[in-house]
N, C-alpha and C positions, 0 to 999 in steps of 0.2 A: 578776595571775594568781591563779585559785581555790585555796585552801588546800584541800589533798582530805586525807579519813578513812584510816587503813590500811587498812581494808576495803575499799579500792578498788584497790589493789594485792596484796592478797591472793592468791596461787597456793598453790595442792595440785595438786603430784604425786602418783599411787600407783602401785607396778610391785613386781611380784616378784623375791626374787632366786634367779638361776640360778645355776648350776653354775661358767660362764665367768668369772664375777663374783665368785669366792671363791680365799680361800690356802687351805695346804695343813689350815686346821683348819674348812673347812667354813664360814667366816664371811666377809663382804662385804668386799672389798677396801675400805682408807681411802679408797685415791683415787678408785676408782669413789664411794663415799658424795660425796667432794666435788665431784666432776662435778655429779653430781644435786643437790646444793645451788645450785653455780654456776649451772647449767640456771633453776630453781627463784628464785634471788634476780635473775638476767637479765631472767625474765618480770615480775617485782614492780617491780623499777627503773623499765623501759618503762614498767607501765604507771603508773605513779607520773608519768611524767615525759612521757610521749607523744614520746620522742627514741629515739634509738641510744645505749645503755648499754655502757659497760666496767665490767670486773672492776677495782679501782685495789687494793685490797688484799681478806685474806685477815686481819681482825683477832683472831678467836680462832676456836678450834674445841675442840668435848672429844667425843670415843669415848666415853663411860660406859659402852657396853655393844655385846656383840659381837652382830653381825646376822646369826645362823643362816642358812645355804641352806632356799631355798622360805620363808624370812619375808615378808609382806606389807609393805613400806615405804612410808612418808607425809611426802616434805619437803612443810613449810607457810612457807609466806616471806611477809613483809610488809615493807613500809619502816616504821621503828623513827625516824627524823630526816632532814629534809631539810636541807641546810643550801644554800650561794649554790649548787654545781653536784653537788655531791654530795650523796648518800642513803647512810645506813647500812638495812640489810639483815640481821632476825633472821631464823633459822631455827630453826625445832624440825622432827625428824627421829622419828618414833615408829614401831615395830613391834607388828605383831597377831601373838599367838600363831596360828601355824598349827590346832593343834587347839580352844580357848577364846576364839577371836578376840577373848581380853584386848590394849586396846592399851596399849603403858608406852610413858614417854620416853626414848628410845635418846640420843640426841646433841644439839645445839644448835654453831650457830654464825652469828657474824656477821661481815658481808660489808659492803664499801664499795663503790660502786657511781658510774660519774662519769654523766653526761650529756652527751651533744657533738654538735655540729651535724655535718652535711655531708662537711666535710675535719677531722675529729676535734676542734674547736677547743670545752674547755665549756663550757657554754650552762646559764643559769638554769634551777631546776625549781621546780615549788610548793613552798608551806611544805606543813606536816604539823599536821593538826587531830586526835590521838588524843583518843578516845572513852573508853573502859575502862579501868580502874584498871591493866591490866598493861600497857596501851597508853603510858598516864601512865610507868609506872613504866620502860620501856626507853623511850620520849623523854627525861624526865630522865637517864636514866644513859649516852646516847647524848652528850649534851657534854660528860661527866664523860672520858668514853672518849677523846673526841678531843682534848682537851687534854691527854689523857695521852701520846697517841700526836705529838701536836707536839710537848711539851715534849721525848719520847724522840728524836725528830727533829732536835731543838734547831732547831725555826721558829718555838719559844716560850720565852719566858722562865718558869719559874717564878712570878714573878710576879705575872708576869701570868694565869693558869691561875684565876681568878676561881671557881670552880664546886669544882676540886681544894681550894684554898686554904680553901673554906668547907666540905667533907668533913673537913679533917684539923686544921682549927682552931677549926672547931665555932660 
Protein backbone atom coordinates (compact mmCIF):
# COMPACT_ATOMS: atom_id res chain seq x y z
CA UNK A 1 0.00 0.00 0.00
CA UNK A 2 1.26 3.65 -1.14
CA UNK A 3 2.34 5.83 1.71
CA UNK A 4 0.17 9.06 0.72
CA UNK A 5 1.19 13.03 1.67
CA UNK A 6 -1.54 14.93 3.96
CA UNK A 7 -2.24 16.85 1.09
CA UNK A 8 -4.08 14.26 -0.26
CA UNK A 9 -6.51 14.13 2.53
CA UNK A 10 -6.91 17.58 2.91
CA UNK A 11 -10.57 18.99 3.08
CA UNK A 12 -11.78 22.84 3.75
CA UNK A 13 -15.05 23.41 4.54
CA UNK A 14 -16.48 27.16 4.48
CA UNK A 15 -20.03 28.22 5.49
CA UNK A 16 -21.41 31.06 7.38
CA UNK A 17 -22.89 31.23 10.41
CA UNK A 18 -26.50 31.89 11.02
CA UNK A 19 -28.73 32.79 13.42
CA UNK A 20 -30.20 29.04 14.10
CA UNK A 21 -26.48 28.16 14.91
CA UNK A 22 -26.04 30.52 17.84
CA UNK A 23 -26.65 30.85 22.01
CA UNK A 24 -28.12 33.31 23.50
CA UNK A 25 -24.68 35.68 23.14
CA UNK A 26 -24.76 35.59 19.46
CA UNK A 27 -21.84 33.05 18.95
CA UNK A 28 -21.58 29.53 17.26
CA UNK A 29 -22.94 26.92 19.25
CA UNK A 30 -19.79 24.28 20.59
CA UNK A 31 -21.45 21.45 19.21
CA UNK A 32 -22.70 22.72 15.99
CA UNK A 33 -18.52 23.85 15.58
CA UNK A 34 -17.94 19.96 16.28
CA UNK A 35 -20.34 18.74 13.92
CA UNK A 36 -18.41 20.63 11.31
CA UNK A 37 -15.18 19.44 12.32
CA UNK A 38 -16.45 15.69 12.47
CA UNK A 39 -18.08 16.43 9.00
CA UNK A 40 -14.59 17.86 7.82
CA UNK A 41 -12.19 15.08 9.53
CA UNK A 42 -14.87 12.12 8.08
CA UNK A 43 -13.91 13.52 4.51
CA UNK A 44 -9.99 13.50 5.35
CA UNK A 45 -10.16 10.01 6.91
CA UNK A 46 -11.88 8.61 3.58
CA UNK A 47 -9.95 9.96 1.68
CA UNK A 48 -6.79 9.06 3.51
CA UNK A 49 -7.94 5.59 3.51
CA UNK A 50 -10.41 5.09 0.26
CA UNK A 51 -12.71 3.01 3.11
CA UNK A 52 -15.92 3.71 5.36
CA UNK A 53 -14.62 5.83 8.37
CA UNK A 54 -15.83 6.17 12.11
CA UNK A 55 -15.55 8.83 14.61
CA UNK A 56 -13.45 6.26 17.47
CA UNK A 57 -12.65 9.19 19.62
CA UNK A 58 -12.82 12.96 20.12
CA UNK A 59 -9.05 13.38 21.50
CA UNK A 60 -8.90 17.13 22.42
CA UNK A 61 -10.61 20.24 21.44
CA UNK A 62 -9.99 24.02 22.58
CA UNK A 63 -12.76 27.01 21.92
CA UNK A 64 -9.92 29.86 21.95
CA UNK A 65 -12.30 32.03 20.59
CA UNK A 66 -15.98 32.75 20.26
CA UNK A 67 -17.37 32.59 16.54
CA UNK A 68 -19.66 35.75 16.11
CA UNK A 69 -23.14 35.40 14.04
CA UNK A 70 -22.56 36.07 10.22
CA UNK A 71 -18.66 35.07 10.70
CA UNK A 72 -17.18 33.39 7.85
CA UNK A 73 -15.96 29.80 8.98
CA UNK A 74 -13.01 27.52 7.54
CA UNK A 75 -12.69 23.78 9.17
CA UNK A 76 -9.30 22.56 7.35
CA UNK A 77 -8.61 18.81 8.27
CA UNK A 78 -5.95 16.59 7.25
CA UNK A 79 -4.63 13.23 8.60
CA UNK A 80 -1.79 14.11 11.07
CA UNK A 81 -0.70 9.86 11.59
CA UNK A 82 -1.79 6.80 10.34
CA UNK A 83 -1.21 4.09 12.34
CA UNK A 84 -2.47 -0.21 11.41
CA UNK A 85 -6.39 0.92 11.24
CA UNK A 86 -6.50 4.14 12.46
CA UNK A 87 -5.71 7.87 11.52
CA UNK A 88 -5.47 10.74 13.72
CA UNK A 89 -7.29 13.82 12.37
CA UNK A 90 -6.00 17.60 12.98
CA UNK A 91 -8.22 20.32 12.62
CA UNK A 92 -7.63 24.05 12.58
CA UNK A 93 -10.94 25.95 12.47
CA UNK A 94 -10.34 29.83 11.48
CA UNK A 95 -12.64 32.98 11.12
CA UNK A 96 -12.68 35.95 8.64
CA UNK A 97 -13.70 39.12 10.10
CA UNK A 98 -16.87 39.99 8.52
CA UNK A 99 -15.89 43.54 7.73
CA UNK A 100 -11.60 43.21 7.18
CA UNK A 101 -11.91 39.66 5.97
CA UNK A 102 -8.74 39.28 8.57
CA UNK A 103 -8.65 35.44 9.11
CA UNK A 104 -7.35 34.45 12.79
CA UNK A 105 -7.34 30.94 14.44
CA UNK A 106 -10.48 30.29 16.21
CA UNK A 107 -10.11 26.72 17.59
CA UNK A 108 -8.18 23.47 16.77
CA UNK A 109 -8.89 19.95 17.42
CA UNK A 110 -8.07 16.35 16.98
CA UNK A 111 -9.93 13.58 15.98
CA UNK A 112 -9.33 9.67 15.73
CA UNK A 113 -10.67 8.28 12.96
CA UNK A 114 -10.88 4.00 12.33
CA UNK A 115 -11.31 2.53 8.90
CA UNK A 116 -13.49 -0.72 8.41
CA UNK A 117 -14.53 -2.80 5.76
CA UNK A 118 -18.15 -3.86 4.79
CA UNK A 119 -19.62 -5.31 8.18
CA UNK A 120 -17.59 -2.58 10.34
CA UNK A 121 -14.56 -5.07 10.94
CA UNK A 122 -10.91 -2.48 10.57
CA UNK A 123 -9.19 -2.84 7.89
CA UNK A 124 -5.56 -1.48 7.11
CA UNK A 125 -4.89 2.09 5.83
CA UNK A 126 -1.71 3.66 4.28
CA UNK A 127 1.19 4.91 6.18
CA UNK A 128 1.56 8.81 6.15
CA UNK A 129 4.55 10.44 4.24
CA UNK A 130 4.30 14.33 5.81
CA UNK A 131 6.10 16.85 3.80
CA UNK A 132 6.31 20.20 5.74
CA UNK A 133 7.73 21.01 8.95
CA UNK A 134 4.24 21.40 10.73
CA UNK A 135 3.41 18.29 8.89
CA UNK A 136 6.56 16.63 10.67
CA UNK A 137 5.85 18.35 13.65
CA UNK A 138 1.88 16.86 14.32
CA UNK A 139 3.13 13.14 12.99
CA UNK A 140 5.73 13.34 15.70
CA UNK A 141 3.45 14.43 18.33
CA UNK A 142 0.61 12.13 17.04
CA UNK A 143 2.59 8.83 18.98
CA UNK A 144 3.48 10.92 21.57
CA UNK A 145 -0.61 11.43 21.92
CA UNK A 146 -1.41 8.04 21.59
CA UNK A 147 0.58 6.42 23.96
CA UNK A 148 -0.57 8.77 26.24
CA UNK A 149 -4.16 8.01 25.61
CA UNK A 150 -3.15 3.91 25.99
CA UNK A 151 -1.32 4.30 28.77
CA UNK A 152 -4.63 6.50 30.39
CA UNK A 153 -6.47 3.51 29.06
CA UNK A 154 -4.28 1.25 30.80
CA UNK A 155 -3.72 -1.00 27.24
CA UNK A 156 -0.26 0.27 28.03
CA UNK A 157 2.11 0.00 30.38
CA UNK A 158 4.12 2.88 31.18
CA UNK A 159 6.93 1.42 30.23
CA UNK A 160 6.55 0.68 27.58
CA UNK A 161 5.39 4.35 26.14
CA UNK A 162 8.89 4.53 24.33
CA UNK A 163 8.39 8.09 22.62
CA UNK A 164 6.63 9.43 26.39
CA UNK A 165 9.60 7.95 28.26
CA UNK A 166 12.14 9.89 25.87
CA UNK A 167 9.91 13.34 26.23
CA UNK A 168 10.16 13.30 29.98
CA UNK A 169 13.68 11.64 30.51
CA UNK A 170 15.28 13.44 27.81
Amino acid sequence: MRAKNPSESRTVMTDMVLPSETNPLNNLFGGELLARMDRAASIAARRHSRRVTVTASVNHVAFNRAVPLGSVVTVEAAVSRAFRTSMEIYIDVWMEDRFTGEKTKANEAIYTFVAVDETGVPTEVPALAPETTLEKERFEAALRRKQLSLVLAGKMKPTEATELRALFMG
